[in-house]
KENUZA-757041 format. One record per residue (C-alpha): residue in one letter; x, z, y. Coordinates in steps of 0.02 Angstrom, whole numbers, plus 50000, padded with zeros to 5 digits. Layout:
N
aXZY ...
***
This chain:
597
x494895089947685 x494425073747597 x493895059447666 x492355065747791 x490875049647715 x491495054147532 x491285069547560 x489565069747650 x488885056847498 x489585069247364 x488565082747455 x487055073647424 x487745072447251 x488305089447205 x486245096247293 x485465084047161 x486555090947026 x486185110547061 x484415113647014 x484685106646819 x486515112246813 x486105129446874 x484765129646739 x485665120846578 x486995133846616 x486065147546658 x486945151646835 x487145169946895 x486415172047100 x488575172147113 x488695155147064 x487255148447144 x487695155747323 x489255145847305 x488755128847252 x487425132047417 x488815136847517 x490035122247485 x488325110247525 x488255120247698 x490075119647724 x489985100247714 x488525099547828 x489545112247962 x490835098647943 x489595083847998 x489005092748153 x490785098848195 x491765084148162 x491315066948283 x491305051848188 x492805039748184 x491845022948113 x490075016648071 x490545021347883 x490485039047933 x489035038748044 x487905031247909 x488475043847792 x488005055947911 x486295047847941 x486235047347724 x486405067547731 x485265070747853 x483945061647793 x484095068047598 x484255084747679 x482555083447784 x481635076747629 x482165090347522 x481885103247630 x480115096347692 x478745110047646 x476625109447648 x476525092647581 x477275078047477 x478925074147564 x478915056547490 x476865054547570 x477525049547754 x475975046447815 x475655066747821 x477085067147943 x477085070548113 x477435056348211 x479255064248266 x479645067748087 x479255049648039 x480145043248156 x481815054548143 x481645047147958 x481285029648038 x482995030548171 x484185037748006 x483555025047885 x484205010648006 x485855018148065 x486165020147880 x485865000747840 x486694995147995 x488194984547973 x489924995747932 x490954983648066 x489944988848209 x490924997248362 x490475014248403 x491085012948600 x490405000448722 x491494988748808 x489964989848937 x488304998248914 x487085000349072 x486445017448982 x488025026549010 x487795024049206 x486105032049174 x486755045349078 x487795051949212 x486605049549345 x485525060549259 x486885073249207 x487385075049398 x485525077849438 x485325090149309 x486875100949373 x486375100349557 x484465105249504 x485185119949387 x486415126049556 x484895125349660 x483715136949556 x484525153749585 x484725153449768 x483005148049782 x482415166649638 x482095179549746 x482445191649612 x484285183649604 x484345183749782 x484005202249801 x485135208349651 x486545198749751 x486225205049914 x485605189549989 x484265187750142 x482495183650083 x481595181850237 x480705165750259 x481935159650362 x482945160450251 x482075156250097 x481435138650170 x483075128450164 x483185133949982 x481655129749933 x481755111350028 x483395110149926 x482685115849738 x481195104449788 x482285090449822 x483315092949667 x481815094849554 x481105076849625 x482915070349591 x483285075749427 x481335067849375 x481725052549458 x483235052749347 x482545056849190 x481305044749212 x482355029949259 x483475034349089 x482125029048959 x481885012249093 x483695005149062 x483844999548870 x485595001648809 x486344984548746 x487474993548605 x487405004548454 x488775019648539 x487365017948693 x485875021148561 x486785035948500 x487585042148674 x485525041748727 x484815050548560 x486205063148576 x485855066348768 x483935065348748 x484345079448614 x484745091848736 x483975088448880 x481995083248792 x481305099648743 x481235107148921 x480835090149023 x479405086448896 x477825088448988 x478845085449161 x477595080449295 x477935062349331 x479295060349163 x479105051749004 x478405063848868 x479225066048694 x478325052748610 x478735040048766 x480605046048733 x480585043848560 x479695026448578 x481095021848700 x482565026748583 x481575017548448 x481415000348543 x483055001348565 x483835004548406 x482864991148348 x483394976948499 x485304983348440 x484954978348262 x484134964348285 x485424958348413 x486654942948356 x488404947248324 x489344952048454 x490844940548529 x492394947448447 x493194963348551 x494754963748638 x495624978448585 x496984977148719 x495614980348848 x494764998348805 x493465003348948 x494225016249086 x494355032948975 x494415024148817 x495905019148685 x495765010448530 x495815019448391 x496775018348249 x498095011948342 x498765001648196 x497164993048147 x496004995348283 x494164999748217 x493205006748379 x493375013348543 x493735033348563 x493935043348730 x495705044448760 x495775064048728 x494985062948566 x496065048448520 x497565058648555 x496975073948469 x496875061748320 x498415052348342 x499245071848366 x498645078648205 x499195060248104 x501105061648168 x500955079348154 x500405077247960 x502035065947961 x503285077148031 x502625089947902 x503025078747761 x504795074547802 x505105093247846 x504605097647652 x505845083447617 x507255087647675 x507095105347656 x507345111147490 x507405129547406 x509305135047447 x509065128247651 x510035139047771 x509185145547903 x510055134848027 x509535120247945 x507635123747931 x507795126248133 x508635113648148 x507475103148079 x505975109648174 x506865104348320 x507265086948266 x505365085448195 x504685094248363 x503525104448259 x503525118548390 x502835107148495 x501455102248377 x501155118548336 x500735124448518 x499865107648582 x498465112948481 x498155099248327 x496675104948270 x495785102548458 x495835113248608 x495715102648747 x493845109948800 x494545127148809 x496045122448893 x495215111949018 x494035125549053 x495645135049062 x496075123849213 x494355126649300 x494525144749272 x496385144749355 x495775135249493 x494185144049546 x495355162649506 x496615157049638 x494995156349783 x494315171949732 x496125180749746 x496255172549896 x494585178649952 x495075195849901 x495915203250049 x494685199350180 x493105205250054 x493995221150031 x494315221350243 x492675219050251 x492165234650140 x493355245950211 x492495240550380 x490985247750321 x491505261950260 x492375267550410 x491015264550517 x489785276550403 x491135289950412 x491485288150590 x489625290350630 x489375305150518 x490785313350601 x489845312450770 x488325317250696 x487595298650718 x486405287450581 x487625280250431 x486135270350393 x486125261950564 x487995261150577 x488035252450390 x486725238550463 x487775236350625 x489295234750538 x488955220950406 x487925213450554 x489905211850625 x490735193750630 x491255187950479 x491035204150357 x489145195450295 x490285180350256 x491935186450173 x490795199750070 x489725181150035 x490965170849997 x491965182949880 x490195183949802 x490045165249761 x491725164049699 x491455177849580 x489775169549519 x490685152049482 x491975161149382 x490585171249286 x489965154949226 x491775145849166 x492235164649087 x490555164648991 x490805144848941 x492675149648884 x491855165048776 x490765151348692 x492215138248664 x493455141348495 x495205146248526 x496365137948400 x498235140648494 x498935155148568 x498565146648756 x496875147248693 x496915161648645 x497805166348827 x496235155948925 x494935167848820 x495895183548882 x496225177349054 x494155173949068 x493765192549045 x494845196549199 x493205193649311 x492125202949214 x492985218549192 x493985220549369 x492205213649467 x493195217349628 x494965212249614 x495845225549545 x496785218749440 x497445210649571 x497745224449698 x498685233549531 x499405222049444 x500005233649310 x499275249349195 x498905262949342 x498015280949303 x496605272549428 x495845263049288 x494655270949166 x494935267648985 x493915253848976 x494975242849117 x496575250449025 x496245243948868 x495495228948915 x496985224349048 x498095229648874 x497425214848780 x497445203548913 x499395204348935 x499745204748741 x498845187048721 x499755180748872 x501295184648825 x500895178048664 x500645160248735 x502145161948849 x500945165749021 x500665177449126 x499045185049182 x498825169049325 x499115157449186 x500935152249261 x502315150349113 x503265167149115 x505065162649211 x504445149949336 x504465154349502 x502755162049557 x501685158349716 x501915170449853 x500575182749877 x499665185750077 x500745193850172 x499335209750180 x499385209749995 x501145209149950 x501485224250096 x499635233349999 x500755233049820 x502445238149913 x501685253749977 x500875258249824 x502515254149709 x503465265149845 x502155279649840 x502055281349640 x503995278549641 x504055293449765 x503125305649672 x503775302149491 x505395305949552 x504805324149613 x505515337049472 x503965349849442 x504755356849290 x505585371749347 x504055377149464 x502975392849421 x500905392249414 x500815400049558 x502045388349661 x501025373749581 x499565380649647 x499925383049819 x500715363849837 x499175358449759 x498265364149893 x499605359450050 x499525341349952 x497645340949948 x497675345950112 x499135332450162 x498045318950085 x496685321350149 x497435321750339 x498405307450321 x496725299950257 x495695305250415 x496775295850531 x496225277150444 x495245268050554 x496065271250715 x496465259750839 x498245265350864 x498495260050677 x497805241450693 x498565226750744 x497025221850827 x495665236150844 x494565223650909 x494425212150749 x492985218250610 x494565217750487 x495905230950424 x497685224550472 x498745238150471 x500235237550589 x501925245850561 x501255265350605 x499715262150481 x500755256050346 x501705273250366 x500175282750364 x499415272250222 x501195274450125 x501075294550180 x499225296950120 x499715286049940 x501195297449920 x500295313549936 x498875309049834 x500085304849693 x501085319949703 x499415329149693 x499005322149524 x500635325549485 x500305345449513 x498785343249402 x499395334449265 x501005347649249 x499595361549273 x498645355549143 x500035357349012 x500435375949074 x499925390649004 x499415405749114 x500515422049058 x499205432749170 x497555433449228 x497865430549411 x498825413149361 x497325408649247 x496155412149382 x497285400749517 x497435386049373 x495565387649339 x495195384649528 x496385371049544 x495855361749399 x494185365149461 x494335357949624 x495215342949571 x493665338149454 x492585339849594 x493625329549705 x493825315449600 x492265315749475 x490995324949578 x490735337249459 x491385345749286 x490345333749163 x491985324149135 x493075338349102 x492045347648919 x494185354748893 x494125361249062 x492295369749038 x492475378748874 x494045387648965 x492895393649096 x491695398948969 x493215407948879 x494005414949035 x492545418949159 x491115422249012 x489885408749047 x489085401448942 x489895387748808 x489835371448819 x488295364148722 x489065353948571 x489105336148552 x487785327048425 
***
């Protein structure tokens, strides 16, 4: 890690030096790969790594441009007049950053541009929020109404935000920045944001842009030298940086990410001090206490504040959706229970299904648990993009797959490994808790040993019931039971189940049978407990059957058909169960399963 301009000047050295050296010394492809890769290594380094002062900025400017002559192919390279005009003046903006004066202050004090900046950014978000509602496509895959009713105040709004954002846009090449950080906070935001507003009716196109940045780069180097800067008063978000000899403005958390990683560097050195070869134990943790390197360690050194802010967005936005949760799944179970109601008095499920999310309030809990989801979709996918460097890293990048793999809360309505999830959601839920417990969090993002946040009353009474239910029917001793007895519970418990199941959705069992939503009251939490219990003792049966072996052909035959029916109760159909089909085949004579590819 040497010094980051030395290093980006000796990359323009060591490129210059490659062709004849590779050549005098006859270089194998071995050799030549690496000399290439050290060049790109350095040049990873300058996008990766934000400069601290104007020396490393103009070597930065000095790579670039050796790097775009070299590489410039069809003509000349040192012929500029057979440029483009963008390429001539990319050459034209690095060639004057690179003979700017090295004293210059990369951070404003105060720079108009900045304002602009984020007037622009804000547009830009509340244009890119407004485009999906407004995609019928998006609207249909998410369930969403588009009549024309319902379309027009969606359109007004992406029509309004389109207008904004070009207003915005515009005005941002109309407001010249007065310093060299607001030249470069401009070029770097016109670098995203150019490509798909070029050609934007009523917006500057790229050569306006690029004239713009130009006119100002050059009123900033032609200006007089500044009045000398006060380093005692940074601009809100800013700190001088270094501390000891002040050189420039940073934004605080950068600053403090630096200032981390300098007394960390310090605390390392005067651990390899004191701690020689024979050091007891004791003493080395000893020392990591006094030298807090635990705490460097795990506040991230080497940068994580963007995951772990994201972190912090994701944790936020998690706690709506869970609290969304119980009325979205209310609102399912009303619609289910109104289908199966009308098919058992021979009436339309299709009408009852559009009465029944025509209820109060199911449209908007189904909705809002919807929106939720999609807001969390979009931190999870930033977090995926985003480095983890610490264990709570780490933690944030397993805690953002949570949405994506239990889409409807179940993690959340189990909050541990349970038979219900395929192996997908088991494995997945697996990795999750490793990398939390790694980082000292649980799966909410709450250190492990502080006192957690009560859960709804609905959902902490939903988990007792299923604790109490699975507790119930692993303490149930199948061991000493015959085939045949573990055939004929199967059925009673199949049977129990599925009675216990047929009585949800009355009245009787509801705190208020009037409301659209499922609130057990203290007889439906029996009859919910009853109808767990039996359905876990069922599976029980199964799983005890499946590890039996038939002694005749009357218990094979009763195994076979209880096997059987289970598969068709809980998959549908025997395309799940290949085991289970090559002992028909075997034991009834049909024919064999086809093997796999």
């Amino acid at each position: 890690m040497a010094d980051l301009a030395q290093a980006w000047d000796q990359a323009v050295i060591d490129w210059n030096g490659i062709q004849p050296k590779s050549q005098a010394e006859n270089w194998c492809d071995e050799q030549l790969d690496e000399a290439l890769d050290a060049y790109d290594a350095v040049f990873r380094r300058a996008i990766d790594e934000p400069s601290r002062d104007m020396a490393e900025l103009q070597a930065k400017a000095r790579l670039l441009l050796h790097d775009l002559i070299e590489h410039t192919t069809g003509h000349d390279p040192s012929d500029e007049a057979t440029l483009t005009v963008d390429e001539q003046l990319t050459r034209l903006v690095l060639r004057e950053v690179a003979s700017l004066s090295s004293s210059t202050a990369l951070t404003p004090l105060s720079d108009p541009i900045f304002a602009a900046i984020k007037t622009h950014t804000a547009a830009h978000d509340a244009f890119s929020a407004a485009c999906n509602p407004a995609d019928k496509v998006w609207r249909r895959q998410h369930g969403l109404d588009t009549s024309a009713e319902a379309m027009a105040p969606v359109k007004a709004a992406y029509e309004t935000a389109s207008a904004d954002e070009t207003k915005a846009w515009l005005g941002l090449f109309k407001v010249p920045p007065t310093t060299l950080p607001g030249v470069l906070a401009l070029i770097r935001h016109a670098q995203t944001h150019a490509s798909n507003n070029d050609g934007l009716t009523g917006g500057p196109d790229i050569d306006d842009v690029f004239g713009a940045i130009a006119d100002s780069l050059e009123a900033v180097a032609n200006n007089p030298t500044p009045e000398p800067t006060d380093w005692h008063a940074p601009p809100p978000g800013f700190m001088a940086y270094p501390a000891d000899d002040p050189q420039g403005f940073v934004i605080i958390r950068e600053g403090l990410r630096l200032e981390l990683e300098r007394l960390h560097r310090i605390a390392l050195a005067e651990y390899a001090r004191k701690v020689g070869p024979d050091a007891t134990d004791a003493k080395r943790a000893h020392l990591r206490r006094e030298l807090r390197l635990a705490v460097f360690e795990s506040a991230s050194p080497n940068g994580g504040a963007e995951i772990l802010a994201l972190g912090m967005d994701l944790d936020a936005a998690h706690v709506r959706w869970r609290a969304a949760t119980p009325a979205y799944w209310a609102a399912q179970a009303h619609v289910t229970h109104a289908c199966e109601r009308a098919k058992a008095r021979g009436g339309s499920a299709y009408a009852a299904n559009v009465a029944a999310w025509n209820a109060p309030g199911i449209r908007e809990a189904d909705d809002l648990f919807e929106t939720i989801g999609g807001e969390l979709e979009r931190i999870s996918k930033a977090i995926w993009r985003t480095p983890a460097r610490t264990p709570l890293g780490l933690a944030v990048k397993a805690r953002a797959t949570l949405v994506m793999v239990f889409i409807s809360g179940q993690y959340e309505r189990d909050s541990h490994l349970g038979e219900g999830e395929d192996l997908t959601e088991q494995a997945t839920r697996a990795l999750i808790e490793a990398c939390c417990a790694l980082a000292g969090v649980d799966w909410k993002g709450q250190p492990i040993g502080e006192e957690q946040r009560p859960t709804s009353t609905s959902q902490s009474e939903f988990e007792a019931d299923c604790a109490w239910a699975k507790a119930q029917a692993a303490d149930i001793d199948l061991s000493g039971l015959s085939l045949l007895q573990l055939t004929n519970l199967f059925e009673n418990f199949v049977k129990a189940a599925d009675d216990w199941l047929n009585l949800d959705g009355q009245p009787w069992l509801e705190q208020n049978p009037d409301s659209p939503y499922r609130t057990p009251n203290t007889a439906g939490h029996l009859v919910d407990r009853e109808q767990n219990r039996a359905a876990w003792i069922r599976d029980r049966i199964i799983k005890e059957m499946h590890n039996r072996t038939a002694a005749t052909d009357s218990e094979r035959d009763r195994r076979l058909e209880a096997l059987i029916r289970y598969e068709l109760l809980c998959e549908g159909s025997l395309h799940h169960a290949p085991e289970l089909r090559a002992e028909i085949a075997k034991a009834w004579g049909g024919c064999p399963p086809r093997p796999s590819p």
